[in-house]
C-alpha positions as CSV (number, residue, x, y, z in Angstrom):
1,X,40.0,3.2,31.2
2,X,38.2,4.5,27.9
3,X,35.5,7.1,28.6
4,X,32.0,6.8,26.5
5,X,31.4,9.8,24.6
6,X,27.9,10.9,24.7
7,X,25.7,10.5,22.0
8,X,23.9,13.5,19.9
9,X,20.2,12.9,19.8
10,X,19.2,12.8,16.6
11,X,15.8,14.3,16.0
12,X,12.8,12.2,14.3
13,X,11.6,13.2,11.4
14,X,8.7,15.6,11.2
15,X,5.1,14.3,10.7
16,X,3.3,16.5,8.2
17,X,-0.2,16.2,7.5
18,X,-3.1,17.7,5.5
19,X,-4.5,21.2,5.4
20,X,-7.5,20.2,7.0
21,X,-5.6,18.5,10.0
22,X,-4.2,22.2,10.6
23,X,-7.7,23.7,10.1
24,X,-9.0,21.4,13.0
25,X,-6.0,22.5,15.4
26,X,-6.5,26.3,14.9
27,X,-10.1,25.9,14.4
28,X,-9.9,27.6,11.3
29,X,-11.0,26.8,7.0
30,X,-8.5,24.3,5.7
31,X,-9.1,27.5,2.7
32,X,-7.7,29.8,5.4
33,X,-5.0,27.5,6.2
34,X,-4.1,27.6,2.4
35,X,-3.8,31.3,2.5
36,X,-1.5,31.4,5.0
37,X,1.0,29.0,3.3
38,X,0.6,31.0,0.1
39,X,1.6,33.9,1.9
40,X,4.9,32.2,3.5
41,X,3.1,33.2,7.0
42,X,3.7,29.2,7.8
43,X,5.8,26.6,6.5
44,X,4.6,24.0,4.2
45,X,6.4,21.0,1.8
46,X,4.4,21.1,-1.6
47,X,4.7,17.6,-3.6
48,X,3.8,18.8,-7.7
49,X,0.8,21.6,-7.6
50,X,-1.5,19.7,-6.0
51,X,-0.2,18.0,-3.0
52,X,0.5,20.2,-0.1
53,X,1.5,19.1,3.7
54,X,2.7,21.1,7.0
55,X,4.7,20.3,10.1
56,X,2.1,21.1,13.1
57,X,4.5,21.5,15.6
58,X,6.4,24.1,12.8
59,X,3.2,25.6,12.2
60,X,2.3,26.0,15.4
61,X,5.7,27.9,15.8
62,X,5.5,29.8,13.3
63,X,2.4,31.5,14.9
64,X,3.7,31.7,18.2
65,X,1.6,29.1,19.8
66,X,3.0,26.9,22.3
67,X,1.9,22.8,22.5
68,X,2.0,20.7,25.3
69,X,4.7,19.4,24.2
70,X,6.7,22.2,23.7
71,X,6.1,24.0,27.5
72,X,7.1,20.3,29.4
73,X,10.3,20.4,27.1
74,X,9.3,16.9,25.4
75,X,9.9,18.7,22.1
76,X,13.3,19.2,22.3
């Protein structure tokens, strides 16, 4: 009798959105938002010079806050 082997979960890929999608969530400037990248405080993924995106749920790790998500263990 063969034995199934369990399967690894493979995480989705993250969603990343806009500086001012971060803004909204912290209830900060999308300018402020900006800042913090530039300073390495939280992670972003730049496309060229112009085009920058962030991971909310990395982001909101980054600064120590904790989603929904997160605290119900849906996240992992």
């Amino acid at each position: 009798m063969k034995t199934l082997q369990q399967t690894k979960q493979v995480e989705a890929p993250p969603v990343v959105v806009g500086a001012k999608a971060i803004a909204k969530a912290l209830s900060c400037s999308t300018r402020y938002v900006h800042i913090l990248a530039e300073q390495g405080t939280i992670p972003h993924y730049r496309w060229g010079k112009a085009l920058i995106r962030f991971d909310q749920a990395a982001v909101f790790k980054a600064l120590g806050i904790q989603t929904e998500a997160a605290a119900s263990g849906k996240g992992q």
